[in-house]
C-alpha positions as CSV (number, residue, x, y, z in Angstrom):
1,X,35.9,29.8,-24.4
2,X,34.7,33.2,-23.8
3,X,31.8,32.7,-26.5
4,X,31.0,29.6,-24.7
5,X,30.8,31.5,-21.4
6,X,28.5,33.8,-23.2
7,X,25.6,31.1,-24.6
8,X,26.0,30.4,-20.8
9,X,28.5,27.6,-20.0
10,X,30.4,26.9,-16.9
11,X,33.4,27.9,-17.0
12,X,35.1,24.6,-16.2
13,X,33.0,23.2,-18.9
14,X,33.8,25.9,-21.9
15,X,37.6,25.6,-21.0
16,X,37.3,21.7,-21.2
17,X,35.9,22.2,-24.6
18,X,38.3,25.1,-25.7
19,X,41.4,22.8,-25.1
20,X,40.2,19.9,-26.8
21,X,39.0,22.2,-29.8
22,X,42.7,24.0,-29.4
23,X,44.7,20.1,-29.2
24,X,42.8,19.1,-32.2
25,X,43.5,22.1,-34.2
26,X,47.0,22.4,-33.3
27,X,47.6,18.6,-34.3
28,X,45.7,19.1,-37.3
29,X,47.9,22.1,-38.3
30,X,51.3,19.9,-37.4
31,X,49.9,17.2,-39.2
32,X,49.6,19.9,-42.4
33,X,52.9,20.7,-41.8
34,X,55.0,17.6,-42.3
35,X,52.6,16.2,-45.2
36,X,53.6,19.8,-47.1
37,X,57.3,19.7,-45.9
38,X,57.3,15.8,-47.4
39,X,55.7,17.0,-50.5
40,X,57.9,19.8,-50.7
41,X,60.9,18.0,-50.6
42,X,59.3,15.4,-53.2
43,X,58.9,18.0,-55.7
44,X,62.4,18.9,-55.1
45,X,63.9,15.8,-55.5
46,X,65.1,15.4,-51.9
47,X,63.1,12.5,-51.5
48,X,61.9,9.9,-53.9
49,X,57.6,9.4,-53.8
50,X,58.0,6.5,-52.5
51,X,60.0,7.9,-49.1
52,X,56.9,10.5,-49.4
53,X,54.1,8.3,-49.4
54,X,55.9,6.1,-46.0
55,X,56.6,9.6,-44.5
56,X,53.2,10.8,-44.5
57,X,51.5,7.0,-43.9
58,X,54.2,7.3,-40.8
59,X,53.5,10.7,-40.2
60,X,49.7,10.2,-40.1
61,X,50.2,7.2,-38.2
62,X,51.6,9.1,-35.2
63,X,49.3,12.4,-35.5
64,X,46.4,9.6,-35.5
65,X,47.6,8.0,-32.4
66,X,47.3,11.5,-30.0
67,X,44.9,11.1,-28.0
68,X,43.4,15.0,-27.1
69,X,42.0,13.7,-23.7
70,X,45.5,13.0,-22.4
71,X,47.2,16.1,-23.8
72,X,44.3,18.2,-22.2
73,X,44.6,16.8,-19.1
74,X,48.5,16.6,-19.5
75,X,47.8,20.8,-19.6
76,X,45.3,21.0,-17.1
């Protein structure tokens, strides 16, 4: 936000684009998360490859779904 403010944004503008760059990273990152955790428990033995593969499809399914407009305007 504040380098956008710099190049000489509005501020209303640069924090527009600084949440949707901060929603998309986050769900990005969560997405990360449970596709590792699956894996993890995969290679463990805790879940068969085929429960892996529907978890992350699932998993993937839902993270694809967010829509970063709403949850920036939902913190707005």
């Amino acid at each position: 936000m504040l380098y956008r403010i710099a190049d000489g944004a509005r501020p209303a503008e640069a924090l527009d684009r600084a949440l949707d760059a901060a929603v998309k990273e986050e769900v990005g990152e969560a997405r990360n998360r449970f596709e590792e955790e699956c894996i993890r428990l995969r290679d463990t033995g805790e879940m068969s490859r085929e429960a892996c593969q529907r978890a992350i499809g699932k998993t993937n399914d839902a993270f694809d779904s967010v829509n970063s407009r709403d949850v920036c305007a939902a913190i707005r």
